[in-house]
C-alpha positions as CSV (number, residue, x, y, z in Angstrom):
1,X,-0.9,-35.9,-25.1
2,X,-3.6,-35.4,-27.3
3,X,-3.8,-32.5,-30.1
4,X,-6.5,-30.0,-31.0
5,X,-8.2,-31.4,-34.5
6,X,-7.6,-27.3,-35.5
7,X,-5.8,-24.3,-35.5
8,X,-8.2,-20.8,-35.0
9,X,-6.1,-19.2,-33.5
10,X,-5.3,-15.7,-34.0
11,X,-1.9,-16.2,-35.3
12,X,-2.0,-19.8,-36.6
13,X,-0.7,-19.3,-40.1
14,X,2.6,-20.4,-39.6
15,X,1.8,-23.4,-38.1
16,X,1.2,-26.8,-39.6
17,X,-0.3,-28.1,-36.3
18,X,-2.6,-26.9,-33.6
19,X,-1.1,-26.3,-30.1
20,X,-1.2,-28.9,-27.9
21,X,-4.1,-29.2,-25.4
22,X,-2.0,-29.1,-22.2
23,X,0.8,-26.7,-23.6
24,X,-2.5,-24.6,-24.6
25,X,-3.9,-24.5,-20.8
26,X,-0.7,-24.4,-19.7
27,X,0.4,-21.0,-21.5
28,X,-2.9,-19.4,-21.4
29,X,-3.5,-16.3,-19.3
30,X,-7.3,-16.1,-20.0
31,X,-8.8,-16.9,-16.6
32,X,-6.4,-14.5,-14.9
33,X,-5.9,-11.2,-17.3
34,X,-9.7,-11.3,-18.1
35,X,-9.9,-8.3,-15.3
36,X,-8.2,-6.2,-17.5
37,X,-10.9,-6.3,-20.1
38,X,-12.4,-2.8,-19.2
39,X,-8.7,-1.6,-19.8
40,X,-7.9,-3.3,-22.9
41,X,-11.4,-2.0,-24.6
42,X,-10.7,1.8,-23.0
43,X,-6.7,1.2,-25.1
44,X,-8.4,-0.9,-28.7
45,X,-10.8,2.9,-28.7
46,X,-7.9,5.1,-28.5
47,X,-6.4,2.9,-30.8
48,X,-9.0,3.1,-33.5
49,X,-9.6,6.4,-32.7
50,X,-5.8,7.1,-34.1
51,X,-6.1,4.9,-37.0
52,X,-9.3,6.6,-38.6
53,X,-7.6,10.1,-37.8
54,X,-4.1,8.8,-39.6
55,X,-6.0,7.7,-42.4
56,X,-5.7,3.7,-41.4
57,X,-9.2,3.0,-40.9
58,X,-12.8,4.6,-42.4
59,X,-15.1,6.6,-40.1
60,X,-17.6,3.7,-40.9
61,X,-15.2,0.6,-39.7
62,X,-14.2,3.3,-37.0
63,X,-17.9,3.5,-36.0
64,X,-18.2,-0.5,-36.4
65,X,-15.2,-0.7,-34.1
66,X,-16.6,1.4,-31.3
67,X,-20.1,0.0,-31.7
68,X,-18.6,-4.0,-31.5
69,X,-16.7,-2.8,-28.6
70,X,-19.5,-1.5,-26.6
71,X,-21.4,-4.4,-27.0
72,X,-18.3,-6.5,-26.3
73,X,-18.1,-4.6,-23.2
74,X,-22.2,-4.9,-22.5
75,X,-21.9,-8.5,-22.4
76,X,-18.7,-8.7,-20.0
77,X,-20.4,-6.5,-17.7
78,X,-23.5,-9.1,-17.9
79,X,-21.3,-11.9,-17.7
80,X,-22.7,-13.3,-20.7
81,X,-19.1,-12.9,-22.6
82,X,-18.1,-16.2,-24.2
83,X,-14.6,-16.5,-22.7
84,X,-12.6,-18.9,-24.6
85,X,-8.8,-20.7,-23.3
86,X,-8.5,-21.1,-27.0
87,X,-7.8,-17.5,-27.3
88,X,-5.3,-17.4,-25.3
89,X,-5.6,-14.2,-23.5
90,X,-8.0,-11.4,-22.8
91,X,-6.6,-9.6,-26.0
92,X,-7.5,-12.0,-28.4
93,X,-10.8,-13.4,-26.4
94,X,-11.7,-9.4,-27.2
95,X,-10.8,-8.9,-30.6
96,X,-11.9,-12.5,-31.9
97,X,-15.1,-11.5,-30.5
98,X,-15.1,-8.3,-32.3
99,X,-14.3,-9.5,-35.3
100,X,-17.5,-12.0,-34.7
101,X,-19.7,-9.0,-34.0
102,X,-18.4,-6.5,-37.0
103,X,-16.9,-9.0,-39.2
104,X,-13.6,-7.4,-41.6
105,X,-13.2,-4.1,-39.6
106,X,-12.6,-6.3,-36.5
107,X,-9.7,-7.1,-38.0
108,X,-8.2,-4.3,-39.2
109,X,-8.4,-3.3,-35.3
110,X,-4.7,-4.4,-34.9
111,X,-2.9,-2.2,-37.3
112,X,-0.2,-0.7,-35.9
113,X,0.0,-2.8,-33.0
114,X,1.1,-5.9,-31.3
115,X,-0.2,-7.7,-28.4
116,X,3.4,-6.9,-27.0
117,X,2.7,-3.0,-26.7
118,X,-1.3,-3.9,-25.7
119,X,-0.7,-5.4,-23.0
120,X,2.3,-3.0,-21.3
121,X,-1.0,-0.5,-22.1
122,X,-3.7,-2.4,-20.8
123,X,-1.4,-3.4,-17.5
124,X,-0.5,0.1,-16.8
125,X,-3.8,1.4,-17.5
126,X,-5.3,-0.7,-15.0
127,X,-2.3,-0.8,-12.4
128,X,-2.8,3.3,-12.7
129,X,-6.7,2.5,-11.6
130,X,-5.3,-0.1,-8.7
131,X,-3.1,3.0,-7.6
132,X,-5.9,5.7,-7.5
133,X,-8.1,3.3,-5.3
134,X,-5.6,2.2,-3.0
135,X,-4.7,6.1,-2.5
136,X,-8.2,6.6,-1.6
137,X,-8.0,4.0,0.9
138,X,-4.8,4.8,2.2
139,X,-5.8,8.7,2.5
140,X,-8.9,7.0,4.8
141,X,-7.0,5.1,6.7
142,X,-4.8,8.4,7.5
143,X,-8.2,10.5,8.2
144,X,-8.8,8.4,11.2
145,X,-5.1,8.1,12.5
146,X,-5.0,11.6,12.3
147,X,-8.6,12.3,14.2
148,X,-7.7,10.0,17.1
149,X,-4.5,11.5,17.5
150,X,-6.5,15.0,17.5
151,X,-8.9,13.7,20.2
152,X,-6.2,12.0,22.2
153,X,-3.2,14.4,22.1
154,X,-3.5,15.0,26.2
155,X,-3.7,11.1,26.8
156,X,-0.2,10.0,28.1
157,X,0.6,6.5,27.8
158,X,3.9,4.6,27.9
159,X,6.8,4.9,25.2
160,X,8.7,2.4,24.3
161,X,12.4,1.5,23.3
162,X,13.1,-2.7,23.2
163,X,9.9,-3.0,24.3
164,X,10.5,-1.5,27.2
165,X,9.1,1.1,29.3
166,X,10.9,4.2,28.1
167,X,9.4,7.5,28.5
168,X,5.5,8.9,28.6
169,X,4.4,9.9,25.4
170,X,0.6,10.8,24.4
171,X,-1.5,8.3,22.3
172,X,-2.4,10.8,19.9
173,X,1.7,11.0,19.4
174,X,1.9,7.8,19.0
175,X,-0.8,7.4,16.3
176,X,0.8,10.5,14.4
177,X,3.8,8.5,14.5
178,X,1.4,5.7,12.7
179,X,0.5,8.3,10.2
180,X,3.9,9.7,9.4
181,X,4.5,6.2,7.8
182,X,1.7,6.2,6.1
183,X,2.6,9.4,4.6
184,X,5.8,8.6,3.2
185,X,4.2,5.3,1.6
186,X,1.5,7.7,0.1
187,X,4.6,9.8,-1.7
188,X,6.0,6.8,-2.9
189,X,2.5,5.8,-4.6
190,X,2.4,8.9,-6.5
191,X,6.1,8.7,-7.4
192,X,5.2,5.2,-8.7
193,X,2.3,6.6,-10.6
194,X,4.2,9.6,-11.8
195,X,7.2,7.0,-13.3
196,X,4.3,4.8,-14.6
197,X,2.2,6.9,-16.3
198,X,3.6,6.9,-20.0
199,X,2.3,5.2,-22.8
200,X,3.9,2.0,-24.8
201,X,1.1,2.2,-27.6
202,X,3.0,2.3,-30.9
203,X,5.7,0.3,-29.6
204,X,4.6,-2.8,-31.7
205,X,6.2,-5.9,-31.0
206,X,9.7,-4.3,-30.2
207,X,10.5,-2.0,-33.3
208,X,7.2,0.0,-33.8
209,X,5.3,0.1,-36.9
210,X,5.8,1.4,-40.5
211,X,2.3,3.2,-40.7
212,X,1.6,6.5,-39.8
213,X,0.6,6.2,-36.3
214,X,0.2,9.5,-33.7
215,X,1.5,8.0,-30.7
216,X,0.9,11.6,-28.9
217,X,-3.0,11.3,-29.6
218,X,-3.3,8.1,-27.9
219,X,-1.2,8.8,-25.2
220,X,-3.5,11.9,-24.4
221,X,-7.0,9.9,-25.2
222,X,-5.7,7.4,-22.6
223,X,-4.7,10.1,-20.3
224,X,-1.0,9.2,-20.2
225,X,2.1,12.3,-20.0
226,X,3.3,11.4,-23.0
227,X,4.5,8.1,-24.8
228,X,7.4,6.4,-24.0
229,X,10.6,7.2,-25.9
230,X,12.0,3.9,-27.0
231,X,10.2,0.7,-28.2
232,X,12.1,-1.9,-27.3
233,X,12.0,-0.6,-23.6
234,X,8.8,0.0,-23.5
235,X,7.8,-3.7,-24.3
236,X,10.0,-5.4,-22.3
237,X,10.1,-4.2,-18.9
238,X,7.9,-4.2,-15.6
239,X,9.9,-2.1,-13.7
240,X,6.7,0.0,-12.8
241,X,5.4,-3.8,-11.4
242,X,8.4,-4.1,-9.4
243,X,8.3,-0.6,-8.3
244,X,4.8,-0.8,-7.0
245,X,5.3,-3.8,-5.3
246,X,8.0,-2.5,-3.3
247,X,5.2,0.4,-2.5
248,X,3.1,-2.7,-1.5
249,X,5.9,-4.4,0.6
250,X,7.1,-1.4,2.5
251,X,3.0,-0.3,3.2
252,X,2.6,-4.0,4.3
253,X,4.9,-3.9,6.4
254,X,3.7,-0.8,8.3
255,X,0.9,-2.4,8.3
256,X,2.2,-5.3,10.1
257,X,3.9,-3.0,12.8
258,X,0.6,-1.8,13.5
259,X,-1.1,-5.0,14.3
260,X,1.6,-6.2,15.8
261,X,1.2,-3.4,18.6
262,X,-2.3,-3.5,18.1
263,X,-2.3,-7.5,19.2
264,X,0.0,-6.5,21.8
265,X,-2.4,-3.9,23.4
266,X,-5.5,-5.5,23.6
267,X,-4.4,-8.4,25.4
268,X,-4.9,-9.2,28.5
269,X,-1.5,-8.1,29.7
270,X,-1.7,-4.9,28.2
271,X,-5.5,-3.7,28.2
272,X,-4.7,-0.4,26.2
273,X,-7.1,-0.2,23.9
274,X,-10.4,-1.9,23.0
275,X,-11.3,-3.1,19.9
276,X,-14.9,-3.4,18.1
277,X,-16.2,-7.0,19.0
278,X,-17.0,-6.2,15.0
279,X,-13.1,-6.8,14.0
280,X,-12.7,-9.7,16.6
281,X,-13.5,-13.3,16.7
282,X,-14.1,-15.5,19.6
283,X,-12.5,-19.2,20.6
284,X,-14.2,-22.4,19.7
285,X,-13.3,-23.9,23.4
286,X,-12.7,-21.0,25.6
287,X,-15.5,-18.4,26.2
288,X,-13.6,-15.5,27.7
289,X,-11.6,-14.9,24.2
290,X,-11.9,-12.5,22.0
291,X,-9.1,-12.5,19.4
292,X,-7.9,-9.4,17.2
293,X,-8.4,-11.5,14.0
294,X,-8.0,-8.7,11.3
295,X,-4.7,-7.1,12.9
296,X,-3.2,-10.9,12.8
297,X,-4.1,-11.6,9.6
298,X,-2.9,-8.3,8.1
299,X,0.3,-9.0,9.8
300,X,0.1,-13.0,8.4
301,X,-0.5,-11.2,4.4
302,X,2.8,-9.0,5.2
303,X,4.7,-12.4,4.1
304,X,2.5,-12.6,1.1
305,X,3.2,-9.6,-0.5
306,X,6.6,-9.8,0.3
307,X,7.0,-12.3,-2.1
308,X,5.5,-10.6,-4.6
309,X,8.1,-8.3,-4.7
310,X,10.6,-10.6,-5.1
311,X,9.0,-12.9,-7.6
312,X,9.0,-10.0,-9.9
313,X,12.6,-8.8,-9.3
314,X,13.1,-12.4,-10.0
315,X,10.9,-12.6,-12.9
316,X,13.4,-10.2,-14.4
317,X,16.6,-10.7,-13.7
318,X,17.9,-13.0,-16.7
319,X,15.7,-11.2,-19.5
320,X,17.3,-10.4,-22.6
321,X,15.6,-7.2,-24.5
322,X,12.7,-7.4,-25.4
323,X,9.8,-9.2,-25.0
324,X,9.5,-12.8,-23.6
325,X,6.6,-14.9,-22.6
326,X,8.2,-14.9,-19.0
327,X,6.2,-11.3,-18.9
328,X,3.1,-13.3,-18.3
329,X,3.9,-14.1,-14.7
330,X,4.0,-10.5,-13.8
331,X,0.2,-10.0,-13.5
332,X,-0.3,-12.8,-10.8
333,X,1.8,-11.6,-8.2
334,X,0.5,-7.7,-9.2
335,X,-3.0,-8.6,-9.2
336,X,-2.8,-10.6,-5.7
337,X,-0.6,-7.3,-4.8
338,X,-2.8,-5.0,-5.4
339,X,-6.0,-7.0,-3.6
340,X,-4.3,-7.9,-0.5
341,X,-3.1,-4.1,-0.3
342,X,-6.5,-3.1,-0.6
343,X,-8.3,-5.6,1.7
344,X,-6.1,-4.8,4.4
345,X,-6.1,-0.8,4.0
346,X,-10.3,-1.4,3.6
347,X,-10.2,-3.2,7.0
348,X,-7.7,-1.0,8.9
349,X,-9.7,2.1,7.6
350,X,-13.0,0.6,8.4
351,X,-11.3,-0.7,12.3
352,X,-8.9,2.3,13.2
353,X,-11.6,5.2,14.1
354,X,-13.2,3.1,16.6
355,X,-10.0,1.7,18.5
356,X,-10.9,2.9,21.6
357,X,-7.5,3.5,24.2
358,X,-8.2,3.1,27.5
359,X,-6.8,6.3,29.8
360,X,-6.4,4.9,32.8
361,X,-4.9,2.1,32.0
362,X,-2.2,3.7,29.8
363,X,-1.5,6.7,32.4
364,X,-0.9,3.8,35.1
365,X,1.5,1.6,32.6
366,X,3.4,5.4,31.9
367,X,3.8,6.2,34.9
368,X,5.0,2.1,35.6
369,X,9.3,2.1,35.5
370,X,10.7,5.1,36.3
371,X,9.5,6.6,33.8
372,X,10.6,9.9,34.6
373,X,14.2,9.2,35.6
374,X,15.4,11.0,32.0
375,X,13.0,14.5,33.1
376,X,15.0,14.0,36.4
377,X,18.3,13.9,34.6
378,X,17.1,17.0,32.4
379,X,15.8,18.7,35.6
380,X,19.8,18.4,37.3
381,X,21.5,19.3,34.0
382,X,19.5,22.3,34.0
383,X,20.5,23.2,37.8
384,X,23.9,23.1,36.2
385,X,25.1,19.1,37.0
386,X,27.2,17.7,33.8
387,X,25.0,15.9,31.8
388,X,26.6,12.2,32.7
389,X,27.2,13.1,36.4
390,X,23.6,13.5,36.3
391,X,22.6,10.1,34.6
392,X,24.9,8.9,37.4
393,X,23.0,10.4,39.9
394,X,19.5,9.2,38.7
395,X,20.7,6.0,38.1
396,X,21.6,5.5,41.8
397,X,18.3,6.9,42.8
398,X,16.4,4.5,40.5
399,X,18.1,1.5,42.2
400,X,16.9,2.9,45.8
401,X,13.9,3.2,43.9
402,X,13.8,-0.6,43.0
403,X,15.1,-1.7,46.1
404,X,12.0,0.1,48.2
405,X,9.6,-0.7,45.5
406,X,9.0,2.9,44.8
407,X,8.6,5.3,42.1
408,X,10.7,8.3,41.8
409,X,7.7,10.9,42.2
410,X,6.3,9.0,45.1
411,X,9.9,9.4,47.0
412,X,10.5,11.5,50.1
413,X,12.1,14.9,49.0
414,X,14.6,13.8,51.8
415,X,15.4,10.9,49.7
416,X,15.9,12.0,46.7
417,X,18.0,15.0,48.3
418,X,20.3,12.4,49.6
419,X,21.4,11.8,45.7
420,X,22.0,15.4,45.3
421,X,21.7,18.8,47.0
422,X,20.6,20.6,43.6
423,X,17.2,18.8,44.0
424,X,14.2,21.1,45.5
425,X,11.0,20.9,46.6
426,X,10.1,21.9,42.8
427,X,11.2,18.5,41.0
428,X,8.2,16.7,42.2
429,X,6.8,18.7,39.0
430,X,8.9,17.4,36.4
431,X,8.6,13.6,38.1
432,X,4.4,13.4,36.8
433,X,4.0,11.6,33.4
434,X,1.9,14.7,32.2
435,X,4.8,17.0,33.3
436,X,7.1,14.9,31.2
437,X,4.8,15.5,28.0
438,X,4.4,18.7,28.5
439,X,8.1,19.3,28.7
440,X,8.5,18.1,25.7
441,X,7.2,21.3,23.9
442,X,8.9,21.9,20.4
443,X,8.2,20.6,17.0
444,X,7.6,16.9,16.7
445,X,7.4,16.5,20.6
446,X,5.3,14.5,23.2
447,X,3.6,18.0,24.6
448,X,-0.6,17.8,24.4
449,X,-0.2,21.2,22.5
450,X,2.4,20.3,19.9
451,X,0.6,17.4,18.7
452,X,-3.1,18.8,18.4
453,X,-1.2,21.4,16.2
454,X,0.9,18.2,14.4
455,X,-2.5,16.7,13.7
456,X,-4.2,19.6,12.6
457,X,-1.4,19.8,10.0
458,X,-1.6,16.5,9.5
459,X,-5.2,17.2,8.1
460,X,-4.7,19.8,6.5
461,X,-2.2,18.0,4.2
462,X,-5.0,15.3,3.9
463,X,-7.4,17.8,2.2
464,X,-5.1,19.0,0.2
465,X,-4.7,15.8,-1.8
């Protein structure tokens, strides 16, 4: 392997020999970390900002500092930066640009620092960005759950339990259940951010520094709670990573529940709900198709970013305090994290206020398999029957039921009197699916008016964010 006829490296005075070419490309982070840049410039101002007020640095290399970065920061945002693999990193491609562009007080930039504390900054900083974004999205995702399940509360449509018709529920019920998910996933984002949301500036390499640094100012300049307590932590774990990837996973996988019903119910079979052609694709051979693309592939990413998760908790396992260049394989796994998990919140949020369920269809599927045999049950129990000699009783009428190919409402009163003399002329009202909602009227049930009330709450909590 060949070797590099120089060493300009940042930190090259130790060495007697330049790196070499493929170990160079091999360790550099450049092309990936580079999206941190806006993050690393907002920390390297704080920074100077602290050194000119401890005394560190003149107000006129302060001034050159924040004038070099801006332009730094001009020419990233016009794409005309001269990103280099020789640098190593986004850290040094920055300051070795700097320090082109200003000259000595480009240096003087890293007093009081290492790359080790810059980049736990410069991560959280931008995973605290990735957060507020994917809250946004998350909170719009919500909006529309909660508005269909306000326009839909009355619309019965089958539950399920193994996938099997159960008991009637409403469709606005059932996206409020969607949402109630989604809510606790929410929570643990802001825990996440909360735990997160300290600042490793100071730090140094492991033991902090020897000059007279205010951590506190930079900590507030970056809009951090406060510093973190102990240097050698604070450079060498990603538990915040790890932690918002398990966000990630368990969001994912709601996600994935979603489509997966969502695939289920506009097929063919099912016909619950209609989808914009917009979020569909058709077939290359046959004509009549029309696939739910985006709720497949959200559920296909579910796998994805479930190995995130564990290629961080991996990534950590065996790592002795405190920082080691295994550290660099964390912002892979969290970038690709945190752009799935948006992509598929954009297109849920974007898809789910025009789902459109179709009522006929669902009242005829709740109404489909006895549906009502457990309002029968309730309905004997309350006539005084045991609660089991009652499931005893319905059972037997459910298997006349199959035998004649009948439903339980559309059964003879004489019939059904046959299983037991406590059944009147008035059960015929608790054997309708919309009786069987309606019933259900206490907090967190199936009746039309506890869930318009659930997802006016439910909205209400939304604006309060």
């Amino acid at each position: 392997m060949s070797q590099q006829d120089g060493n300009d490296s940042l930190w090259g005075g130790r060495f007697s020999e330049a790196t070499d070419s493929f170990v160079q490309r091999f360790t550099a982070s450049v092309s990936f970390d580079q999206r941190m840049a806006a993050q690393d410039i907002r920390g390297s101002l704080a920074h100077a900002a602290m050194l000119e007020a401890s005394g560190v640095l003149t107000a006129d290399e302060h001034q050159a500092i924040r004038d070099g970065l801006a332009t730094v920061q001009q020419e990233i945002d016009a794409g005309t930066f001269p990103w280099s693999i020789e640098r190593e990193d986004v850290h040094m491609n920055i300051e070795a640009r700097l320090t082109a562009l200003i000259g000595d007080a480009g240096k003087k930039l890293h007093t009081g620092r290492s790359r080790n504390d810059q980049v736990a900054t410069d991560i959280r900083l931008y995973l605290r960005d990735a957060i507020d974004a994917i809250a946004a999205e998350l909170t719009r995702l919500q909006r529309g759950l909660v508005e269909l399940a306000s326009t839909h509360a009355a619309t019965v449509m089958p539950g399920f339990t193994h996938l099997q018709g159960a008991q009637p529920v409403t469709f606005g019920h059932h996206m409020l259940a969607w949402n109630e998910m989604l809510e606790r996933d929410h929570g643990r984002l802001q825990d996440c951010r909360q735990r997160m949301n300290v600042c490793p500036l100071g730090a140094a390499a492991l033991a902090g520094t020897t000059f007279p640094i205010d951590r506190a100012m930079t900590a507030a300049a970056l809009e951090f709670d406060a510093p973190t307590r102990n240097s050698l932590d604070s450079v060498s774990d990603r538990d915040f990573a790890i932690e918002f990837s398990a966000f990630a996973a368990l969001l994912i996988t709601h996600l994935s529940r979603m489509s997966e019903e969502l695939v289920l119910w506009t097929s063919a079979q099912f016909r619950f709900v209609e989808l914009p052609d917009r979020f569909c694709t058709g077939s290359s051979i046959m004509p009549q198709k029309k696939n739910p693309d985006v709720p497949e592939l959200v559920r296909g990413k579910t796998g994805r970013v479930n190995g995130h998760l564990m290629a961080l908790l991996t990534l950590m396992k065996s790592q002795p305090l405190a920082y080691n260049k295994d550290n660099q394989e964390d912002k892979e796994p969290l970038f690709d994290a945190v752009d799935t998990v948006l992509d598929c919140l954009r297109a849920f949020a974007d898809m789910v206020p025009h789902i459109q369920p179709r009522a006929d269809v669902l009242r005829v599927a709740a109404a489909a398999g006895f549906a009502t045999a457990t309002d029968l049950a309730d309905y004997l129990v309350r006539k005084g029957l045991p609660f089991r000699d009652a499931h005893e009783v319905v059972g037997n009428a459910v298997a006349a039921g199959v035998e004649r190919n009948e439903d339980l409402a559309d059964m003879p009163l004489e019939l059904l009197q046959g299983f037991s003399d406590l059944i009147e002329e008035d059960v015929f009202s608790v054997l309708t699916v919309e009786g069987s909602v309606a019933a259900r009227d206490h907090l967190g049930g199936t009746a039309p008016t506890q869930v318009a009330e659930a997802a006016r709450q439910a909205a209400a909590r939304l604006d309060a964010r």
